[in-house]
C-alpha positions as CSV (number, residue, x, y, z in Angstrom):
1,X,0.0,0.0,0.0
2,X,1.4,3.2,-1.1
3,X,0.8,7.4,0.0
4,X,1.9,9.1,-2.6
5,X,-1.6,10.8,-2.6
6,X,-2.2,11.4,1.0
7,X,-0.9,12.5,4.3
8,X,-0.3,9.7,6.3
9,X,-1.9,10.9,10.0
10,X,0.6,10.9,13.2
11,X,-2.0,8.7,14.6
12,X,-0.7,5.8,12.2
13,X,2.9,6.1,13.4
14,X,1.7,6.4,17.2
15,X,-0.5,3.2,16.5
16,X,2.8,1.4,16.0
17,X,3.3,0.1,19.5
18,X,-0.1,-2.0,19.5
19,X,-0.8,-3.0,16.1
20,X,0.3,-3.8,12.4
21,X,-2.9,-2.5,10.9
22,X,-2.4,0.3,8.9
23,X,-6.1,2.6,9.5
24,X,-7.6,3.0,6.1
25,X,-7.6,6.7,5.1
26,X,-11.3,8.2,4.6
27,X,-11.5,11.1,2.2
28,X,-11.5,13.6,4.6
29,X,-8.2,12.6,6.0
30,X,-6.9,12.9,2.6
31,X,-4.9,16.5,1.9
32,X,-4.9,17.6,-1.7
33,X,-1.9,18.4,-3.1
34,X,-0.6,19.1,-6.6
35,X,2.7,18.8,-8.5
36,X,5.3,21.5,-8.1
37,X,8.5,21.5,-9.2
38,X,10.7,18.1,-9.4
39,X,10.6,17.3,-6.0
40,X,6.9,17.6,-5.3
41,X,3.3,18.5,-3.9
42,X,2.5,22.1,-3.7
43,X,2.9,23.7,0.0
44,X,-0.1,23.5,2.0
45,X,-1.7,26.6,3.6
46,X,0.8,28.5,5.9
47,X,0.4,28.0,9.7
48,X,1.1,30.4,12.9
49,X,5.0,29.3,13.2
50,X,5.2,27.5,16.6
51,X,8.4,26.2,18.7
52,X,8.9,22.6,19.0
53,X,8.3,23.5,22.3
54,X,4.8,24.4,21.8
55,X,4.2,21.8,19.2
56,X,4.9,19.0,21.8
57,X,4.4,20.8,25.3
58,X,1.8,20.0,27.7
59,X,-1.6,21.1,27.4
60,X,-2.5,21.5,23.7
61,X,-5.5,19.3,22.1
62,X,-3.8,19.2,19.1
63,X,-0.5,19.2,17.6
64,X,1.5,19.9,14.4
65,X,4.6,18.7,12.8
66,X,5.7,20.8,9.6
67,X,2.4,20.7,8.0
68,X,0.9,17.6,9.4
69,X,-1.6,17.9,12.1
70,X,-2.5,14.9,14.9
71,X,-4.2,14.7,18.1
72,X,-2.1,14.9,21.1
73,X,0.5,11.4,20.8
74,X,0.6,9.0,23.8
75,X,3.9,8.6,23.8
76,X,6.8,10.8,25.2
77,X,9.1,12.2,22.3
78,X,12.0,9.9,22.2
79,X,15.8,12.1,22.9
80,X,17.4,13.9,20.4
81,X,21.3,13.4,20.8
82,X,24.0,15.7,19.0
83,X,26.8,13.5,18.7
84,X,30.0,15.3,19.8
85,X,31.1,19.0,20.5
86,X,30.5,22.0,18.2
87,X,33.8,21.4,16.7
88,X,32.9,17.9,15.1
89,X,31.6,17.8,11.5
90,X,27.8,17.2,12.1
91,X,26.3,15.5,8.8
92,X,23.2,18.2,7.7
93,X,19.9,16.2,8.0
94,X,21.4,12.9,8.6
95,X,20.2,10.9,11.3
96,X,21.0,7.2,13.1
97,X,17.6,6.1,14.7
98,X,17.9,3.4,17.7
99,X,15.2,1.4,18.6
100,X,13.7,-0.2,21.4
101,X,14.6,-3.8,22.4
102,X,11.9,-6.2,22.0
103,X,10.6,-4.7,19.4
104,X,9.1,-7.3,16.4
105,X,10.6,-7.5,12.9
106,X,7.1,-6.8,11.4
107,X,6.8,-4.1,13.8
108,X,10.5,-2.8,12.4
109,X,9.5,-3.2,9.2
110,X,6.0,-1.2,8.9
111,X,7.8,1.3,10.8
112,X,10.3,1.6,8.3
113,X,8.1,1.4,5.3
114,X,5.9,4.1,7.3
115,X,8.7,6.4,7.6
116,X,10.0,6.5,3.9
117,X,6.9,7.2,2.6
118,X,6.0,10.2,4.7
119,X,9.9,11.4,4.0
120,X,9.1,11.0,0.5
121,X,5.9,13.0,0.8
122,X,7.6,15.8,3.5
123,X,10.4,16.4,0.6
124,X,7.9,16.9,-2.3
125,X,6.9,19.8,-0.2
126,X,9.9,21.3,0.1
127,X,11.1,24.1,-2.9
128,X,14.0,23.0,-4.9
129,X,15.9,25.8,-3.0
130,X,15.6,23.9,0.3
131,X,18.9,22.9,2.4
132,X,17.7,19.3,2.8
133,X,18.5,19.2,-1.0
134,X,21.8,20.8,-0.4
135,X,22.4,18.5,2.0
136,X,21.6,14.9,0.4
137,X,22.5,16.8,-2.9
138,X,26.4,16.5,-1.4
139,X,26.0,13.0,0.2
140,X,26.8,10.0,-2.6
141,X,24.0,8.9,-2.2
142,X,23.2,7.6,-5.7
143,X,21.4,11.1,-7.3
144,X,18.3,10.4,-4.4
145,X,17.9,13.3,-3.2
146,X,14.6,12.8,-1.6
147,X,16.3,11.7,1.4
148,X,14.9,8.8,3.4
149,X,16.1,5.8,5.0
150,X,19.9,4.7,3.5
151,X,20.8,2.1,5.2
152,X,19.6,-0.2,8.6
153,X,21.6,-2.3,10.9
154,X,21.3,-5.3,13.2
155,X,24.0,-5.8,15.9
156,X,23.7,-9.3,17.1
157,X,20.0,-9.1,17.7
158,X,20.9,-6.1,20.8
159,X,21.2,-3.1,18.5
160,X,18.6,-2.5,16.1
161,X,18.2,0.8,13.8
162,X,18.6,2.8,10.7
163,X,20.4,5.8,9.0
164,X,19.0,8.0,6.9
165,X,18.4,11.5,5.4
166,X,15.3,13.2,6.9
167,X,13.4,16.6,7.2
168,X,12.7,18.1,10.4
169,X,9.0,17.0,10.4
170,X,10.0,13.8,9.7
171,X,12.3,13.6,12.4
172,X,9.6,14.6,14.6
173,X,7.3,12.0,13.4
174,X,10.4,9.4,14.5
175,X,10.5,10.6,18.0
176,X,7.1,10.0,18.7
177,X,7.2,6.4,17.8
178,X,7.0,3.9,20.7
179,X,9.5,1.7,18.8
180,X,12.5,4.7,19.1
181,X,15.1,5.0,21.7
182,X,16.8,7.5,20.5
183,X,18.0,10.0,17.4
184,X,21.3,11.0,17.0
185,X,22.2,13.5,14.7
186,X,25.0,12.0,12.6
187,X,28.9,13.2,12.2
188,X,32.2,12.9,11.1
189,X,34.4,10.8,12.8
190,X,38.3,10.5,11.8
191,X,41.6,8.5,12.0
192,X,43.1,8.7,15.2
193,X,46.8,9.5,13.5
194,X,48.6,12.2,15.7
195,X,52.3,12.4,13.3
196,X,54.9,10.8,11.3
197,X,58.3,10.3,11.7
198,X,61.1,8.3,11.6
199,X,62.1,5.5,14.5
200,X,62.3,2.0,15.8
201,X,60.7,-1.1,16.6
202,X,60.6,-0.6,20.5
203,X,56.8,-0.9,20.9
204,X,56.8,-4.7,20.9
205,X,60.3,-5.1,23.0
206,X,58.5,-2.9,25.8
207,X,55.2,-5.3,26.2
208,X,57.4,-8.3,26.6
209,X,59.4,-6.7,29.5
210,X,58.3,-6.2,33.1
211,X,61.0,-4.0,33.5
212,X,62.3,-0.7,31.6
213,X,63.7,-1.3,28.6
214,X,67.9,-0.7,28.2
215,X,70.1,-1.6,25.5
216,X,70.2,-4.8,25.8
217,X,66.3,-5.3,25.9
218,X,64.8,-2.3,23.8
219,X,65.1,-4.4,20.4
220,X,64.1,-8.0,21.8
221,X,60.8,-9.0,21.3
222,X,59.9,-11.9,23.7
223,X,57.1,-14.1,22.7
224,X,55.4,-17.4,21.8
225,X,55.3,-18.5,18.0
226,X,52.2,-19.8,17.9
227,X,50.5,-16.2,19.6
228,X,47.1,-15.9,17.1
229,X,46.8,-18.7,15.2
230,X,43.0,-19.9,15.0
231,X,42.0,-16.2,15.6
232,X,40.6,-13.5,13.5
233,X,40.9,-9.9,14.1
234,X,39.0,-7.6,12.4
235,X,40.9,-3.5,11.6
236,X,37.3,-1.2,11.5
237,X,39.6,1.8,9.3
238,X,40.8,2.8,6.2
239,X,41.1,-1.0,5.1
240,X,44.2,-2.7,5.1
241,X,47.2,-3.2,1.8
242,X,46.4,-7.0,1.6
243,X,49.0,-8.0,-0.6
244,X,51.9,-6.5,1.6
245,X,54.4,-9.3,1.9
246,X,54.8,-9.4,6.0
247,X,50.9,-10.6,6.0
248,X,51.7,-13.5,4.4
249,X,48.7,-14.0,2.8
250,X,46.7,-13.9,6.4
251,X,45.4,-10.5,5.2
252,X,41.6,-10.8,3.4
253,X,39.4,-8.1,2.5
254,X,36.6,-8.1,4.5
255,X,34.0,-5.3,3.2
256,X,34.1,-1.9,2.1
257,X,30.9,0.6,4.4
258,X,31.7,3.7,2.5
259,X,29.2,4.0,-0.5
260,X,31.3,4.0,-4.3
261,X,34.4,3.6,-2.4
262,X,37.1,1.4,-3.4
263,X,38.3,-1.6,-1.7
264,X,41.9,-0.5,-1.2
265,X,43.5,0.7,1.6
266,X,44.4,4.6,0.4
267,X,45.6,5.9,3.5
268,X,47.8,3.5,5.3
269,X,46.3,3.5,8.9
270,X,44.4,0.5,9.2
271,X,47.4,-1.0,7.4
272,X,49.4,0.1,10.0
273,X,47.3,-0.8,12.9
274,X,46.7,-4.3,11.1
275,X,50.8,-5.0,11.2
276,X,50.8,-4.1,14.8
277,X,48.3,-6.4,15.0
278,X,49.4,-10.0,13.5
279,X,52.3,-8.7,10.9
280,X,55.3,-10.9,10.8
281,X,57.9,-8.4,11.7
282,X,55.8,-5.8,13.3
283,X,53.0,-7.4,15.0
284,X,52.3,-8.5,18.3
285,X,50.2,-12.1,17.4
286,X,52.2,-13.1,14.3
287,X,49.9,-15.9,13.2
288,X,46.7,-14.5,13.2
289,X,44.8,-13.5,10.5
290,X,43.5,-10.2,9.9
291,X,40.3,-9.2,8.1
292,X,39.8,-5.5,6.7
293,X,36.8,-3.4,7.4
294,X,37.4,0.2,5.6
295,X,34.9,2.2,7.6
296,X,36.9,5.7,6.6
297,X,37.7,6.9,3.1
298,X,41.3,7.5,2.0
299,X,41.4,11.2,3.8
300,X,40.8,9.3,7.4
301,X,37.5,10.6,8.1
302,X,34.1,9.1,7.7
303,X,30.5,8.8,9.3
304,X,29.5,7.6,12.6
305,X,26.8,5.7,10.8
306,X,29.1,3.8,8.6
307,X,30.8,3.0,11.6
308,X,28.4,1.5,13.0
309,X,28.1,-0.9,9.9
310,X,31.4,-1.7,10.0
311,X,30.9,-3.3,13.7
312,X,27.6,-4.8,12.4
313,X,29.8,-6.5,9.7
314,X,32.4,-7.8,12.2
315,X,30.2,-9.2,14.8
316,X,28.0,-10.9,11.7
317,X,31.3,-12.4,10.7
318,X,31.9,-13.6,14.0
319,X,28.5,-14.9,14.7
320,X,29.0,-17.1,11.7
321,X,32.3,-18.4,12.3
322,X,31.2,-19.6,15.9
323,X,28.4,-21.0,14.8
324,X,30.0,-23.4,12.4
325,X,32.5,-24.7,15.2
326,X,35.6,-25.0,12.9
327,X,37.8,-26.7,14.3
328,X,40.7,-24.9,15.0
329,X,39.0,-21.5,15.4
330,X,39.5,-19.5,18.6
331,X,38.0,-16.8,18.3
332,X,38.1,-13.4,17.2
333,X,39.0,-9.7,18.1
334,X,38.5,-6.1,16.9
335,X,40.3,-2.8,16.4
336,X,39.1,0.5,16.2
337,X,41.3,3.3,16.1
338,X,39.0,6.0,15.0
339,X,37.2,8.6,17.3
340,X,35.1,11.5,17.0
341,X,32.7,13.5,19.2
342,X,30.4,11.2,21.9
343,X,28.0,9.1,20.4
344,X,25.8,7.5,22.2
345,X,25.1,4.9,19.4
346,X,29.0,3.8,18.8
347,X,29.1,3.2,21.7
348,X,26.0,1.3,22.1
349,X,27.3,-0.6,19.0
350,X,30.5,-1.5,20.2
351,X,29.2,-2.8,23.6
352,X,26.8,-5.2,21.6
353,X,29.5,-6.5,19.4
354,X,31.4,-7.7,22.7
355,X,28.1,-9.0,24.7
356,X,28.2,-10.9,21.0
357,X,31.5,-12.3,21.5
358,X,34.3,-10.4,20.4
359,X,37.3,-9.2,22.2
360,X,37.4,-5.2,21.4
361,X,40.2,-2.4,21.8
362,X,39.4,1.1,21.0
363,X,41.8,4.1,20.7
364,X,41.6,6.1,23.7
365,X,41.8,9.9,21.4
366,X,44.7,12.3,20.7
367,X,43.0,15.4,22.6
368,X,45.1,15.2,25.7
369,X,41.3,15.7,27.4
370,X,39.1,12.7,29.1
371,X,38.6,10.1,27.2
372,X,34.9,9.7,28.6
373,X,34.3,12.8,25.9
374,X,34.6,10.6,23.2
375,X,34.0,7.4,21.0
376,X,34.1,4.5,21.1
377,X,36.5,5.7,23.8
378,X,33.7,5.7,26.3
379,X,32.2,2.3,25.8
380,X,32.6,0.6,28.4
381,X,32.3,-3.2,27.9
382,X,35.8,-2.4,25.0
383,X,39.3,-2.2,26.3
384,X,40.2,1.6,25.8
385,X,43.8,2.1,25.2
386,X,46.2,5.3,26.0
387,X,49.3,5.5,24.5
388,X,52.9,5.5,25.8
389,X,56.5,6.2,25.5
390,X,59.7,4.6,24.9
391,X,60.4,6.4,28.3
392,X,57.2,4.9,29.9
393,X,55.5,8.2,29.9
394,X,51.9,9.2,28.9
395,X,52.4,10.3,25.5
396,X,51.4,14.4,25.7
397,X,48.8,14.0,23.1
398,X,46.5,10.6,24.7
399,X,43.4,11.0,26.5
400,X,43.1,10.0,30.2
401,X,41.0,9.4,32.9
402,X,39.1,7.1,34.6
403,X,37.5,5.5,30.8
404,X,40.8,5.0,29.8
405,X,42.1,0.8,30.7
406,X,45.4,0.1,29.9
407,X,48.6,2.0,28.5
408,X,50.3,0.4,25.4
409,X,53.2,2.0,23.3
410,X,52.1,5.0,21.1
411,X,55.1,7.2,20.1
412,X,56.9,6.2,17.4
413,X,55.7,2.9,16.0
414,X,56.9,1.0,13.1
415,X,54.9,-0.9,11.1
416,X,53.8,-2.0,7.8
417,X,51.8,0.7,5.1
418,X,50.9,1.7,1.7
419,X,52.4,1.9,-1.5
420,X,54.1,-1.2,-2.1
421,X,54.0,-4.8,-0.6
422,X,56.7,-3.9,1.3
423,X,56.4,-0.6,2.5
424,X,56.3,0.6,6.4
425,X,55.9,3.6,8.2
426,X,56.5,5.2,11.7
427,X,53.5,6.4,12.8
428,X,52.5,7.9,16.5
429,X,49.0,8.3,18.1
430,X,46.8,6.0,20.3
431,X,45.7,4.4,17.1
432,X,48.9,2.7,17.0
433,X,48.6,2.0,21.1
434,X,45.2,0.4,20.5
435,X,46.5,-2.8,18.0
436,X,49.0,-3.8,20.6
437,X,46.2,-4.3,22.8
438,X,44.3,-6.0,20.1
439,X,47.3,-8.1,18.9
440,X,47.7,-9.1,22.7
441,X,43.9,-10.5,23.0
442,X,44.3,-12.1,19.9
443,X,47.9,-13.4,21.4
444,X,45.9,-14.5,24.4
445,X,42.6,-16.2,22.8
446,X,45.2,-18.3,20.8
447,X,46.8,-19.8,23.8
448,X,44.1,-20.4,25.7
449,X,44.3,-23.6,27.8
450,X,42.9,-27.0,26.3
451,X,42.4,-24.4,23.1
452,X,44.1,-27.1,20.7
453,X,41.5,-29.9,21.7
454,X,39.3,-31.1,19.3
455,X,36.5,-30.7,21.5
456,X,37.4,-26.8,22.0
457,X,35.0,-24.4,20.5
458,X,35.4,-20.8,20.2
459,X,31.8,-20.2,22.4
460,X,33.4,-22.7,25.4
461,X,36.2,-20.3,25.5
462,X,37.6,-17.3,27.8
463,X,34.6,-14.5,27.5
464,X,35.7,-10.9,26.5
465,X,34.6,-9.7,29.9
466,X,36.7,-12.4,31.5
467,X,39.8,-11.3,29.1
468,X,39.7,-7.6,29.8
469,X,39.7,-8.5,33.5
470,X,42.8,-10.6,33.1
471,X,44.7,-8.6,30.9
472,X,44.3,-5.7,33.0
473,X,44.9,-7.7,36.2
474,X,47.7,-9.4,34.4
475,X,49.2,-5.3,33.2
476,X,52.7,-4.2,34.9
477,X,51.4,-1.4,37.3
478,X,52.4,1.9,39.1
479,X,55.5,2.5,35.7
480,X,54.1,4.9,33.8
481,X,54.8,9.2,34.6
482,X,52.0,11.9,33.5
483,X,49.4,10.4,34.7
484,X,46.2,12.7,35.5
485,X,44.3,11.6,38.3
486,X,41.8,8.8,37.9
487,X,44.0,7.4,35.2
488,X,45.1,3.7,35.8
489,X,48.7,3.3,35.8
490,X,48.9,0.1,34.2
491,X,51.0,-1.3,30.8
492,X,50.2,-4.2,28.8
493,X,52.5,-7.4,29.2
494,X,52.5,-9.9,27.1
495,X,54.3,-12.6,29.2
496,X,57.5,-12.0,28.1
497,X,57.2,-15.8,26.2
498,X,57.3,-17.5,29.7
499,X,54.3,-20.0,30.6
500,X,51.3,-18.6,31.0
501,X,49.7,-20.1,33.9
502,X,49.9,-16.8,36.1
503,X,47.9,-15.4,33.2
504,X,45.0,-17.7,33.5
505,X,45.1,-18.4,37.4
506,X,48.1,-20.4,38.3
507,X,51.1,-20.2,39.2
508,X,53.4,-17.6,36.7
509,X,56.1,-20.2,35.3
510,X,59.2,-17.6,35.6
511,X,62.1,-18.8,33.8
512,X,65.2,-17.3,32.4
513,X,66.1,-19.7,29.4
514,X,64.2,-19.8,25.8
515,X,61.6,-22.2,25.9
516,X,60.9,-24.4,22.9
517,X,58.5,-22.2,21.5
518,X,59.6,-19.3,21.9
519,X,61.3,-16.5,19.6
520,X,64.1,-14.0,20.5
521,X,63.4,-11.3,18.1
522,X,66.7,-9.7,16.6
523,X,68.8,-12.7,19.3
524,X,72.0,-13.6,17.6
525,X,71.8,-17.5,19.1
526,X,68.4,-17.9,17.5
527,X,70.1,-19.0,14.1
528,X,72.3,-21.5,15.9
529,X,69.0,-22.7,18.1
530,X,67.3,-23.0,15.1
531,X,69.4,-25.4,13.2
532,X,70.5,-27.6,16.0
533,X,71.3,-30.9,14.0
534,X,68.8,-34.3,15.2
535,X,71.5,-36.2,16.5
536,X,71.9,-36.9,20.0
537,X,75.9,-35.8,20.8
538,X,75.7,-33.0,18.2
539,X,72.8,-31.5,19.6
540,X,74.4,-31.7,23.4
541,X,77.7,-30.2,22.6
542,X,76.4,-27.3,20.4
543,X,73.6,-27.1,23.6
544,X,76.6,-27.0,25.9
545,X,78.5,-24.0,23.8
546,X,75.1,-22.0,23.7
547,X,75.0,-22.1,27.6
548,X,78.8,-21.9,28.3
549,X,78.4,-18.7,26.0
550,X,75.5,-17.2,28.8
551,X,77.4,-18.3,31.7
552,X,74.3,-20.2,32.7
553,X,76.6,-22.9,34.0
């Protein structure tokens, strides 16, 4: 049933709540209109302007909405929220509705169908002139500049809305529907880059040590070989160079948010985050693989909306690799280092997508101001990361406070980038602290206890709740300078390749030799330990010169 010819009452939308029927329209609710222009009906008779105020205080009989009259709705208007300060990039007319939980999927979808059709009559009423025009006119969307709903998402069943381009009356119209939570008015978020610059490696020597590093630590990496294999983790960015030879063919293209966007990585930042992720020289969980989901065009920046897809698409992902129980599949884990102003629907999004399963680490903001100001900085249920230095200091540009989790190493990172299949970059910025902490839950979900079993499945497995509380617990504390108050003092550790029992509740194995599966990054004995020949007395003597050499005994 379509309204191209009538004006659908408010009385319809407010009906939502208790039924699917849609009221027939008598001839007297029908409002003559006419064709005008390319967009639409002509204007109806002017009304006495009135506030919003007045349009939905208390008292009044009836109401109006633009041009639409209804008797007084029974339902409270849901809250507007501007995502962000003044200084964020607000998106004109562009919209992310949230609605209730419980709500059916017929009732969703009638809702939906209700809305696009008033939107498409509210915009035929507009003159070509209007700045809704100007606004959808400079959005790709496809030459419709009629506005309406773009786009809808579904985040494990515990997050359920839609994005779209919409006139003020029709906005109204959505916050008097019982199905709503919510509008938030959408914006621009951006790549959480702070500079570029030459440097070193030190970022994954300084996880691996309890202690600070010196120069005979500061280029040793410490760690287990077999740190990410079975998990995914999933770079929400710019997308990631796939063919970049340290990925080793562990890098896939996942999907591409941004509408008539390529599916290349033409900035570099998620390709750097995703080689501090799982690369093999650069990354913290070198057998992982990593899945790219470019959520921000090739200048860094992007919507909040299309954000918000980008976690739908992860968790979806997940979802479906749980549910076929591979075996050999751990798990999987997320990075997002991307902020913008708050927004209440990130960071609704990004708490589903863990209550869904996956381990999550967000970039903590290159502001230098609370961190609770931002997102997905403020969601709670992600790890948020602050960066640090090579000197174990708060990096002058991270956010802080009591939002923040954990430190990682921010200033001066190295890692893998753009350009060729080869090419790396040193780039500074809690987006480079936040894969470290990513690389490390995927490090962790690999090595799980009793994860190799063939009975093992990625659902029996450590929860993301139960991880954040044991990598934090698990963090070396009370090292870090330039701290504001409120701020934990606490620095991811990877284990520094010893056995992990005091990770997952027993005992911490301490021990000062290699172990057999470990890897001494940039050690000049590796080689030798490496090719130690199968036979008995060769192998003993050439063990006995290793250990002579150390003055072990």
């Amino acid at each position: 049933m379509r309204f191209e010819k009538s004006v659908v009452p408010i009385a319809v939308l407010a009906s939502l709540g208790s039924s699917l029927v849609i009221p027939e329209l008598s001839e007297r609710s029908k409002m003559p209109c006419h064709s005008k222009g390319k967009h639409s009906m002509e204007k109806l008779p002017a009304e006495k302007e009135t506030s919003r105020e007045e349009r939905f205080g208390d008292g009044e009989k009836h109401k109006s909405v633009g041009k639409l009259k209804f008797q007084e709705a029974p339902f409270p208007l849901a809250p507007m929220v501007m995502s962000g300060s003044a200084s964020d990039k607000i998106l004109p007319h562009r919209y992310i509705v949230v609605l209730k939980k419980g709500a059916s999927r017929e009732e969703i979808d009638f809702h939906k169908e209700l809305i696009s059709e008033v939107q498409l009559q509210s915009a035929r009423q507009l003159d070509d002139s209007d700045p809704f025009f100007v606004s959808t006119a400079d959005a790709e969307n496809c030459g419709v500049t009629t506005g309406g709903i773009q786009d809808s998402f579904d985040i494990a069943g515990l997050l359920n809305g839609y994005v779209g381009y919409f006139t003020d009356a029709v906005v109204d119209l959505i916050r008097l529907s019982p199905l709503v939570e919510f509008v938030e008015r959408d914006s621009m978020v951006h790549a959480s880059e702070f500079d570029t610059q030459n440097g070193a490696p030190w970022g994954l020597s300084r996880i691996s040590h309890r202690e600070r590093l010196n120069l005979g630590s500061f280029n040793k990496y410490l760690y287990d070989d077999e740190g990410g294999k079975g998990v995914t983790s999933y770079v929400i960015d710019t997308g990631i160079n796939v063919d970049h030879k340290d990925f080793g063919g562990r890098a896939k293209w996942g999907k591409t948010v941004p509408l008539n966007d390529e599916d290349v990585d033409g900035n570099g930042h998620g390709t750097h985050c995703a080689g501090t992720i799982a690369s093999k020289h650069y990354g913290v969980a070198k057998a992982a693989k990593v899945v790219a989901v470019k959520v921000l065009r090739s200048n860094g920046s992007g919507s909040m909306s299309d954000v918000i897809k980008g976690v739908e698409f992860a968790t979806q992902s997940h979802q479906k690799d749980a549910k076929e129980k591979k075996k050999g599949f751990k798990g999987s884990t997320a990075n997002m280092s991307l902020g913008g102003g708050k927004s209440p629907a990130l960071d609704m999004a990004v708490n589903a997508a863990v209550k869904a399963g996956i381990h999550f680490a967000v970039a903590a903001g290159n502001e230098n101001q609370d961190a609770c100001n931002t997102s997905p900085a403020a969601a709670e249920n992600a790890i948020t990361v602050g960066a640090s230095t090579l000197s174990d200091d708060r990096a002058y540009f991270s956010n802080w406070g009591k939002c923040v989790d954990i430190f990682a190493p921010g200033l001066n990172i190295l890692s893998t980038y753009i350009g060729s299949d080869d090419a790396t970059a040193t780039l500074s910025g809690t987006s480079m602290a936040s894969p470290h902490v990513a690389g490390l839950l995927t490090y962790f979900l690999s090595l799980q206890p009793d994860s190799d079993s063939d009975f093992f499945t990625a659902g029996s497995g450590v929860t993301p709740e139960q991880l954040k509380k044991k990598l934090i617990a698990y963090s070396t504390n009370d090292i870090l300078y330039d701290l504001p108050e409120g701020t934990p003092n606490a620095l991811i550790y990877n284990g520094g390749g010893h056995d992990l029992k005091g990770f997952w509740g027993g005992k911490d194995k301490e021990v000062a030799s290699p172990q057999p599966n470990n890897r001494f990054q940039d050690f000049d004995l590796q080689d030798m330990v490496d090719n130690l020949g199968s036979k008995t007395d060769a192998l003993f003597d050439q063990v006995r010169n290793v250990l002579d050499k150390l003055n072990i005994i």
